[in-house]
C-alpha positions in Angstrom: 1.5 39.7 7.3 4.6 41.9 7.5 6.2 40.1 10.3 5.9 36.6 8.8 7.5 38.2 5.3 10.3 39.4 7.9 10.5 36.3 9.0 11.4 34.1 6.3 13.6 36.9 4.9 15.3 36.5 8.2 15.2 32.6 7.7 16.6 32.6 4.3 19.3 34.7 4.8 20.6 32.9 7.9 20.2 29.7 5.6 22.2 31.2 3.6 24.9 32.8 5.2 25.2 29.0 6.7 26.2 27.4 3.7 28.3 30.0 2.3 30.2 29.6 5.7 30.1 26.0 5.5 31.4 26.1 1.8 34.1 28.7 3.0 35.2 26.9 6.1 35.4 23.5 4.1 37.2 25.4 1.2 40.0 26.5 3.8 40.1 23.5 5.3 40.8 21.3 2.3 43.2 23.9 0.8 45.4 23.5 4.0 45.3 19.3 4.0 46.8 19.6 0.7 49.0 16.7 -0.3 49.1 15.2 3.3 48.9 10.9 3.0 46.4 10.3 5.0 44.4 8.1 2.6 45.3 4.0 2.9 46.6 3.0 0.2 45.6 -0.8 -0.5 47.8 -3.3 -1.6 47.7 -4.0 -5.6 45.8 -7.2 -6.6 47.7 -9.6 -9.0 44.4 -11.3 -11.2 45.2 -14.4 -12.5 45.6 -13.0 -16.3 48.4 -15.4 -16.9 49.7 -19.4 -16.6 46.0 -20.4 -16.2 45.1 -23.3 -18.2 41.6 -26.4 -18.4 42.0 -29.6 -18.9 39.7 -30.4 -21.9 38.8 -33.3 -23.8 41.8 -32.7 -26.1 44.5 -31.7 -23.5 45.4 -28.5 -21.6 44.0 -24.9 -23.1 45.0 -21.5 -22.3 42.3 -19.9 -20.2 41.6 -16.4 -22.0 38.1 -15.3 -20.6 36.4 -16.0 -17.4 34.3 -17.6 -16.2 36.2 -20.2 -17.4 33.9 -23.7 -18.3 35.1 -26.9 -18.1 33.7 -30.0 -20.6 31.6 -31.9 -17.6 30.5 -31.6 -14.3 34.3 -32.0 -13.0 36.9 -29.6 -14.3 40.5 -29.3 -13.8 42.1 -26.0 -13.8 45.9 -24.8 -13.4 47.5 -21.9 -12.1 51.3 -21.2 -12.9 52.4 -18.8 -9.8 54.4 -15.8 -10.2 57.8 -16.2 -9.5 57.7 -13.0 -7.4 54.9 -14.1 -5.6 55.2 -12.9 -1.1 55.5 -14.6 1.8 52.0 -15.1 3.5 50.4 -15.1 0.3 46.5 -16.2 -0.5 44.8 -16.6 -3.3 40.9 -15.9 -3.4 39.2 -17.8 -5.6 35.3 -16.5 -6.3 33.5 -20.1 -5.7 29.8 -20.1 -6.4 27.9 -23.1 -5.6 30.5 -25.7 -6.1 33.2 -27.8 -4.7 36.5 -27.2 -4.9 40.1 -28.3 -4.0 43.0 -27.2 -4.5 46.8 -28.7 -4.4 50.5 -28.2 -4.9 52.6 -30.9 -6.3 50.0 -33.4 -5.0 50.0 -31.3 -1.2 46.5 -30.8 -0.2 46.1 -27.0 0.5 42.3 -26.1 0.8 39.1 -28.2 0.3 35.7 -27.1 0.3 32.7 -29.5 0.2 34.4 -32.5 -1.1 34.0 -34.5 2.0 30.1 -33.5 2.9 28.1 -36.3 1.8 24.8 -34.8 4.3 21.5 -34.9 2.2 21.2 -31.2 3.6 24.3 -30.3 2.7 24.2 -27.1 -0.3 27.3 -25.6 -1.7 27.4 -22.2 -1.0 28.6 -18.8 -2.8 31.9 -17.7 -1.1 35.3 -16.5 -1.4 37.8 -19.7 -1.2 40.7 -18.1 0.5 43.7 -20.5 -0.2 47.0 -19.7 2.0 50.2 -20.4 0.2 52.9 -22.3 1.6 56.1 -19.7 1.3 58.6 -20.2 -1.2 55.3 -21.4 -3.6 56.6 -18.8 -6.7 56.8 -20.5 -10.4 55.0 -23.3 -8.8 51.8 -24.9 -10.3 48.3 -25.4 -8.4 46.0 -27.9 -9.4 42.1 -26.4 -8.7 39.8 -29.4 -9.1 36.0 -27.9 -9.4 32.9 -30.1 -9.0 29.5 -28.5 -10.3 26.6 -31.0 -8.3 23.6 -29.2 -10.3 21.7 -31.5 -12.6 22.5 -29.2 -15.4 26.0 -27.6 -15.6 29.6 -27.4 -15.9 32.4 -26.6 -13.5 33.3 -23.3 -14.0 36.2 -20.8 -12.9 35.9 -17.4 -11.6 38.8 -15.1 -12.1 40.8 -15.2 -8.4 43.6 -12.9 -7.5 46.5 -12.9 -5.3 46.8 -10.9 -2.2 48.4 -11.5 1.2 46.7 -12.5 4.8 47.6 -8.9 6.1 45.4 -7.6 3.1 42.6 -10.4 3.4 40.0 -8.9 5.1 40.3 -5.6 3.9 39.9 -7.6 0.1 37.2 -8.8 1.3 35.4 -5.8 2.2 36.4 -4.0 -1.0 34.5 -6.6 -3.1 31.2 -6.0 -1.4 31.3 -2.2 -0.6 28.3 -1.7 -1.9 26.8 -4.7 -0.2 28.1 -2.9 3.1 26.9 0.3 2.4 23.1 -0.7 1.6 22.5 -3.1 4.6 23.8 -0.2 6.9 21.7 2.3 5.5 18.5 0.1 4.7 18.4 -1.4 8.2 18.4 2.1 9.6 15.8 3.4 7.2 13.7 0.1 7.9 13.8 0.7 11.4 13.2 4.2 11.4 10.0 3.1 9.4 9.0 0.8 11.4 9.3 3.5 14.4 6.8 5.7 12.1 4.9 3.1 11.9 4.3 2.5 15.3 3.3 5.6 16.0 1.1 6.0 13.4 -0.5 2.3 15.0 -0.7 4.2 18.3 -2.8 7.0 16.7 -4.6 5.3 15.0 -4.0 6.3 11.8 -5.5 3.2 9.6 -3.8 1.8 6.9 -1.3 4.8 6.8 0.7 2.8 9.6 0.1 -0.6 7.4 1.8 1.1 4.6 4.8 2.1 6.6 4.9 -1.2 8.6 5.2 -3.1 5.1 7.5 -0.5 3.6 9.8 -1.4 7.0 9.1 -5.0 7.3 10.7 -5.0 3.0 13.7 -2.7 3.5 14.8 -5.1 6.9 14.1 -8.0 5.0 15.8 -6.8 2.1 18.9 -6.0 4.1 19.1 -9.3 5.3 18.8 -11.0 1.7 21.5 -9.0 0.7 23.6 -9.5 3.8 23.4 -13.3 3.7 23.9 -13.7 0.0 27.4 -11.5 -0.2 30.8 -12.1 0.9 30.4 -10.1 4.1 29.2 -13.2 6.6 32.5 -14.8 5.8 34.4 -11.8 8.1 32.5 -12.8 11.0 30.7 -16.6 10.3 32.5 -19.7 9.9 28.8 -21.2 8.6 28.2 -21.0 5.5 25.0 -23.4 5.8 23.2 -21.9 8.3 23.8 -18.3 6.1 22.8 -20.1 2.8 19.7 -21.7 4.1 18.7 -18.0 6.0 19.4 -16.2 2.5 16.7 -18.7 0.4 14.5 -18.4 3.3 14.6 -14.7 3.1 14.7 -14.5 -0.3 11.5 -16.2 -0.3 9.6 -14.3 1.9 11.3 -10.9 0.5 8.2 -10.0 -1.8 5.0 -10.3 0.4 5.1 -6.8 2.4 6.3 -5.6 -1.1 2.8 -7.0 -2.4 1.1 -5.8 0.3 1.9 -2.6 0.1 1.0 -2.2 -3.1 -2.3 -4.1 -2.3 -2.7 -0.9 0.3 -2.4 1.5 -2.2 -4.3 0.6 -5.3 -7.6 -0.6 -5.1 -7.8 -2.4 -8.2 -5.3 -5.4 -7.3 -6.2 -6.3 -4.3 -7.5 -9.6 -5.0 -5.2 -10.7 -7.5 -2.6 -9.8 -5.0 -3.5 -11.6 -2.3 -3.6 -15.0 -4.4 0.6 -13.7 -5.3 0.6 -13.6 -1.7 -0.6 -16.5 -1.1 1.5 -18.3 -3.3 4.7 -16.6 -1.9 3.4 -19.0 1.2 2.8 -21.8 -0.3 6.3 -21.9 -2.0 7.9 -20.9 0.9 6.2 -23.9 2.8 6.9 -26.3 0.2 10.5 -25.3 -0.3 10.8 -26.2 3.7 8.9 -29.3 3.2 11.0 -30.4 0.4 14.3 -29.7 2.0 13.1 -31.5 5.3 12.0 -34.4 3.7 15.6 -34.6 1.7 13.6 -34.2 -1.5 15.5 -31.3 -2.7 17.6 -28.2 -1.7 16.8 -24.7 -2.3 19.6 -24.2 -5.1 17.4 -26.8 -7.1 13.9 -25.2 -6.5 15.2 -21.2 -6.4 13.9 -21.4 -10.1 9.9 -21.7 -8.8 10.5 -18.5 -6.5 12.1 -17.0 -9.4 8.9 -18.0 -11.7 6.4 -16.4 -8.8 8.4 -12.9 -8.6 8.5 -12.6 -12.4 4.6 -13.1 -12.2 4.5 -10.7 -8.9 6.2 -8.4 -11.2 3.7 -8.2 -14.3 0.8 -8.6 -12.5 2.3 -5.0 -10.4 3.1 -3.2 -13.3 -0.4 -4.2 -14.8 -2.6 -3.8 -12.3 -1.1 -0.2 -11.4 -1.5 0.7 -14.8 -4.9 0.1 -14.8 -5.1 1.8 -11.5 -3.2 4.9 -13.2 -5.4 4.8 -16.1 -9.0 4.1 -14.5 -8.2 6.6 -11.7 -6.0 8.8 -12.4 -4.5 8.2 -9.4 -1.0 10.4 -8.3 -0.4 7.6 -6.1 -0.6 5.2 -8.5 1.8 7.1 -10.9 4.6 7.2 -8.3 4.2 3.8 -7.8 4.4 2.6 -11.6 7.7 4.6 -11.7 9.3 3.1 -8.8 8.1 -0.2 -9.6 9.0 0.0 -13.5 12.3 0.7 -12.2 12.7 -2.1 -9.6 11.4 -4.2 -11.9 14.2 -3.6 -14.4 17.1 -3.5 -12.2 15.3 -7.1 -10.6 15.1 -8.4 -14.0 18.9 -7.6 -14.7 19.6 -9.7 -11.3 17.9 -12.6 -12.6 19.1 -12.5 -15.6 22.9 -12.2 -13.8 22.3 -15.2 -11.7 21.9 -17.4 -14.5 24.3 -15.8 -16.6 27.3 -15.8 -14.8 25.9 -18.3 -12.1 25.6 -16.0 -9.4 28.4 -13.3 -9.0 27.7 -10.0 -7.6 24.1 -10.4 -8.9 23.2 -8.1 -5.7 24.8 -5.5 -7.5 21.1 -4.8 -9.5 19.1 -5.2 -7.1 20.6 -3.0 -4.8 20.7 -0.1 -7.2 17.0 -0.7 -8.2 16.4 -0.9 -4.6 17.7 2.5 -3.3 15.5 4.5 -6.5 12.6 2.0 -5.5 12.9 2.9 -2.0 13.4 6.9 -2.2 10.0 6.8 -4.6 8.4 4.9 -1.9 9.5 7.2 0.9 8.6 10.7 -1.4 4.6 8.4 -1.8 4.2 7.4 1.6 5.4 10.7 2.7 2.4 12.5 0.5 0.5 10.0 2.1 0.6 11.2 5.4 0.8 14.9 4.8 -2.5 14.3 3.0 -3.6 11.7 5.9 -2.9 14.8 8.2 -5.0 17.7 6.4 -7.7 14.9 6.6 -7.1 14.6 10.2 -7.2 17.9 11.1 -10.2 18.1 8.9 -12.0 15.8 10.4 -10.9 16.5 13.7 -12.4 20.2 13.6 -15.7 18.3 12.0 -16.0 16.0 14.9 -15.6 19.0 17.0 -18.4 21.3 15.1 -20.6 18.3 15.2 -20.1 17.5 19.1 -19.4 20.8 20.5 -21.4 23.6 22.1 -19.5 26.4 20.0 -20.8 29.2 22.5 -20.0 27.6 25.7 -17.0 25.3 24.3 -18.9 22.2 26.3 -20.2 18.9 24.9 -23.6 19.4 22.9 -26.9 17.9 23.4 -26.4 15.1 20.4 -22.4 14.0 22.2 -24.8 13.7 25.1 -26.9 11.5 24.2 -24.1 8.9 22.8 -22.4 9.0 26.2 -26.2 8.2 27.4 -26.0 5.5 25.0 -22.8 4.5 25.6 -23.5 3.9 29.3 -26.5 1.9 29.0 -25.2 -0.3 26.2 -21.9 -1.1 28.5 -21.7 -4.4 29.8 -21.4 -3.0 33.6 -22.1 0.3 33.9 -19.9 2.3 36.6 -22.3 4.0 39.3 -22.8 8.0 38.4 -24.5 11.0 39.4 -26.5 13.6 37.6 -27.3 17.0 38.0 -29.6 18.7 35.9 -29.3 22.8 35.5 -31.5 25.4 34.4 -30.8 29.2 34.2 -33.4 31.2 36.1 -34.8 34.4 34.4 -32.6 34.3 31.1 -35.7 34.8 29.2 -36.3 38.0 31.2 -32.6 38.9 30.6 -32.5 38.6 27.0 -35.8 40.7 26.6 -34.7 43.4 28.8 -30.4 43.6 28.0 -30.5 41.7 24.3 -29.4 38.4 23.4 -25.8 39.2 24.4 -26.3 39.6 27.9 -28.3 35.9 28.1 -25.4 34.5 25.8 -22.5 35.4 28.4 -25.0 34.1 31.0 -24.7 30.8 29.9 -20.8 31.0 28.8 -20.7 31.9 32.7 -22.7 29.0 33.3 -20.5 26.3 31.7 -17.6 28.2 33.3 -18.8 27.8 36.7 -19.4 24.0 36.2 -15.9 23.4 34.9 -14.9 25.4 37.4 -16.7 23.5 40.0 -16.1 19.7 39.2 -13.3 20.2 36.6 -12.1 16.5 35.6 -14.5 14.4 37.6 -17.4 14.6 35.3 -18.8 15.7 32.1 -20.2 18.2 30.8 -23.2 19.3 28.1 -25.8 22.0 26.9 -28.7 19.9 26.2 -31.1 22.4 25.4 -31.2 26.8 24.9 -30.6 27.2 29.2 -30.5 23.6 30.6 -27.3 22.0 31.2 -26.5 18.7 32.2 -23.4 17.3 34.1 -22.4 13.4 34.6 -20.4 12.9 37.6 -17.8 9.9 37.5 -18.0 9.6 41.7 -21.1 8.2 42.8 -20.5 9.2 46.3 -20.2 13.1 45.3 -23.1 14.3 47.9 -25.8 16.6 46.8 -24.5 18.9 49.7 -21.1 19.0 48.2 -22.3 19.7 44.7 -24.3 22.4 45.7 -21.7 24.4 47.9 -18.8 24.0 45.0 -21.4 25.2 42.5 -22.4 27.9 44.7 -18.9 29.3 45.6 -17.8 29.4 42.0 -21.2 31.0 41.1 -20.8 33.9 43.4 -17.4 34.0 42.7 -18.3 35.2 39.0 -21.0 36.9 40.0 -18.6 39.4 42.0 -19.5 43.0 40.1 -21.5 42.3 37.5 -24.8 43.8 37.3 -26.7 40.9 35.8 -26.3 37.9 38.1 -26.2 34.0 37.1 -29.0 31.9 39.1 -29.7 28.1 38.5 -31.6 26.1 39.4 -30.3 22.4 40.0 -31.7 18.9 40.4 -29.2 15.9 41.8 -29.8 12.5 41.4 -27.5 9.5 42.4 -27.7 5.7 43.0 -29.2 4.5 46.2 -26.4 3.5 49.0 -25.6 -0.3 48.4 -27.4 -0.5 45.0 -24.9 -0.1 42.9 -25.2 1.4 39.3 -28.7 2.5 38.6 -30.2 3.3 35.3 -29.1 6.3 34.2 -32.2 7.3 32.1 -33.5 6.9 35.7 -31.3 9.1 37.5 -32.4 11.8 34.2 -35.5 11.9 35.4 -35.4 12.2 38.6 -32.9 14.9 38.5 -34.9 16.4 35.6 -37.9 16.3 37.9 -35.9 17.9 40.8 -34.5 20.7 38.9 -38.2 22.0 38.1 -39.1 21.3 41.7 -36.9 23.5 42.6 -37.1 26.2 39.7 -41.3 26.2 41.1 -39.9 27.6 44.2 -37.6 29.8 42.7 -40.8 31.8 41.1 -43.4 30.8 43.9 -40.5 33.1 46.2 -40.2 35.8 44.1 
């Protein structure tokens, strides 16, 4: 007890002498990088606050607020350029599911969608990155808009001005956060999935289901979020292929967040599955629509929208019930992460139809990252507590098959493996050697109990000793052992001599001496496999043979 107090006084202060030297060295360190300019600075953005005007019904108006709606499905916008404006410049213009074009003084500049007339074809939502021709300051663009939903209006998103140099980098700036949580979710859905798998491998139940969902919705959300920000546009030049990926996604996103929770509380599970099942259903529907050139997935995102708001009270209800009914701790951590999801979820659909789709991610990821850390803290308790029950049971199963004095199997493990063998559909050829320990009856009257109990911990010694991994090994009764060969061809002259060397071996200087008596049974030559309640008896029957002479010799 004294050395393990020393111990983690000896741990704690080492912890902390590290972090006051890490606090110390970092101090220093900072101190001396005073006022160097290492960071980069960006260059400034210039928003379009000014010269921005709609063609309305009644002429041009100022634009004041964005987004910015036109009075139909076509709007006409206009920018007045600074006069100051640099060479190389671009203007971004935030485009979300629309098509757009854009000209100077009747000069066609950029154009996005106007000329795709393919039944397949979806506007997407992307960054409209519109080079301007140098000298282009004081000048006046023309931004023609087309909104193709049934219901809606054209609608400008505030652009800025930058230059080609500072493109990417813009780019990258407006979806940080986007960046930052597909990094770190792929690497924590991998790393889950890697638990997972082991926890498969040992086969730890629905422990490694729960981590295998919990992976399968961090990748999956990774991807959504991925495909539906501005990031593909640094490295894709199709904007179809990533639209189409994001719905499917999308769609699919909620079913390993269903099943876990179906793992976890019993109450739901059948009510889940059906929210599961409809998940599929729209998701093959959706397809079918789109392949048919019935509809695109802009047009039917509303009926996955109407299934995650019901996935989403029927979680929060059924886990209440769960919390209330059970009590359960699981339960509670589950409510709070899904309470919070839920909210932050909510907020994103509410954004999407709002202000049609910008940034919407923005919710979801920060509901995300609380969801996932509450899910990580449950499923960690889950398999600390799936551990103690391991061990648990592990040291049951041993209790319940083990010979605690002589650490082999036990008379009721050997009679499974008996079972075992004769249930198996070909049974691999064996012998058997039956044991019995001569005079221990004698022993234990005349030197106590003791002396007869380290006569038969010597006796399982010996046969461990003797045909260490190529059988098994069992007390099946108070002296009588029994030992299942794998080699059918061990010879009965063989067994006896390496039974007979490690016997004497042991019995070097001790006063009271191991004898056995021993019966061998294998199958005939050619025969194959025989029945081994056969070779039992006949073993059994040999072993007293021989234990007759034993006391006829005495």
């Amino acid at each position: 007890m004294k050395e393990n107090k020393i111990r983690k006084r000896l741990v704690l202060l080492m912890t902390a002498a590290a972090v006051m030297s890490f606090i110390v060295v970092m101090v220093l360190a900072c101190r001396s990088g005073r006022g160097d300019s290492a960071r980069y600075e960006k260059a400034e953005r210039r928003y379009m606050d000014k010269g921005v005007s709609v063609l309305q019904e009644n002429g041009r108006e100022e634009v004041k607020e964005y987004p910015c709606r036109s009075d139909g499905k076509e709007g006409y916008f206009y920018y007045k350029l600074p006069e100051d404006i640099e060479d190389n410049a671009v203007l971004v213009l935030p485009n979300v599911y629309q098509k757009i074009e854009v000209t100077l003084n009747g000069k066609l500049l950029y154009t996005y969608g106007m000329s795709q007339d393919s039944p397949y074809y979806m506007e997407a939502r992307l960054n409209c990155a519109v080079r301007l021709p140098d000298g282009s300051g004081g000048r006046e663009l023309e931004i023609h808009l087309v909104n193709t939903e049934k219901m809606g209006k054209a609608s400008l998103q505030q652009g800025y001005l930058t230059t080609a140099g500072e493109l990417s980098d813009s780019l990258l700036a407006d979806n940080l956060w986007a960046f930052l949580f597909c990094v770190l979710t792929a690497m924590t859905g991998m790393c889950i999935l890697a638990v997972s798998l082991w926890q498969y491998i040992g086969k730890a139940g629905d422990l490694s289901r729960i981590f295998f969902c919990l992976g399968q919705f961090a990748l999956l959300s990774a991807v959504w979020v991925f495909t539906d920000s501005g990031l593909p546009q640094l490295i894709f030049n199709n904007s179809q292929g990533l639209m189409v990926l994001s719905f499917e996604v999308f769609m699919l996103m909620p079913v390993p967040l269903l099943q876990f929770v179906q793992l976890v509380c019993e109450y739901s599970r059948r009510a889940l599955r059906v929210l599961v099942t409809g998940y599929i259903v729209n998701f093959f529907l959706q397809n079918a629509a789109y392949a048919l050139k019935l509809s695109d997935f802009k047009k039917m995102v509303y009926l996955t929208h109407i299934v995650m708001v019901a996935s989403i009270t029927a979680i929060i209800y059924f886990i209440l019930k769960e919390a209330r009914n059970r009590h359960s701790m699981y339960a509670k951590w589950v409510l709070a992460g899904v309470g919070i999801f839920a909210g932050f979820s909510c907020m994103s659909l509410v954004s999407y139809y709002v202000t049609g789709g910008i940034q919407n991610e923005k919710f979801f990821i920060t509901g995300f990252f609380i969801f996932l850390a509450v899910l990580i803290i449950l499923a960690t308790l889950k398999f600390q507590e799936y551990s103690k029950e391991s061990a648990r049971a592990a040291v049951l199963k041993e209790l319940a098959y083990k010979d605690m004095m002589t650490g082999i199997g036990n008379r009721t493990l050997y009679e499974e493996h008996i079972a075992a063998y004769e249930s198996a559909p070909r049974p691999e050829a064996a012998v058997v050697i039956i044991l019995d320990i001569n005079n221990l009856k004698d022993v234990n009257d005349r030197f106590g109990h003791r002396a007869g109990d380290e006569l038969l911990i010597l006796a399982a010694r010996c046969l461990r000793e003797a045909f260490g991994n190529r059988g098994t090994y069992y007390r099946i009764g108070g002296d009588e052992f029994a030992v299942i060969l794998k080699e059918a061809d061990a010879g009965e002259e063989e067994c006896r001599r390496l039974l007979g060397r490690c016997i004497e071996k042991n019995n070097a200087g001790r006063e009271i001496r191991l004898s056995v008596s021993m019966g061998y049974a294998a199958p005939d030559a050619g025969k194959g496999a025989a029945h081994i309640r056969e070779l039992i008896e006949k073993a059994d029957a040999r072993m007293y043979e021989e234990k007759r002479r034993y006391h006829a010799g005495r």
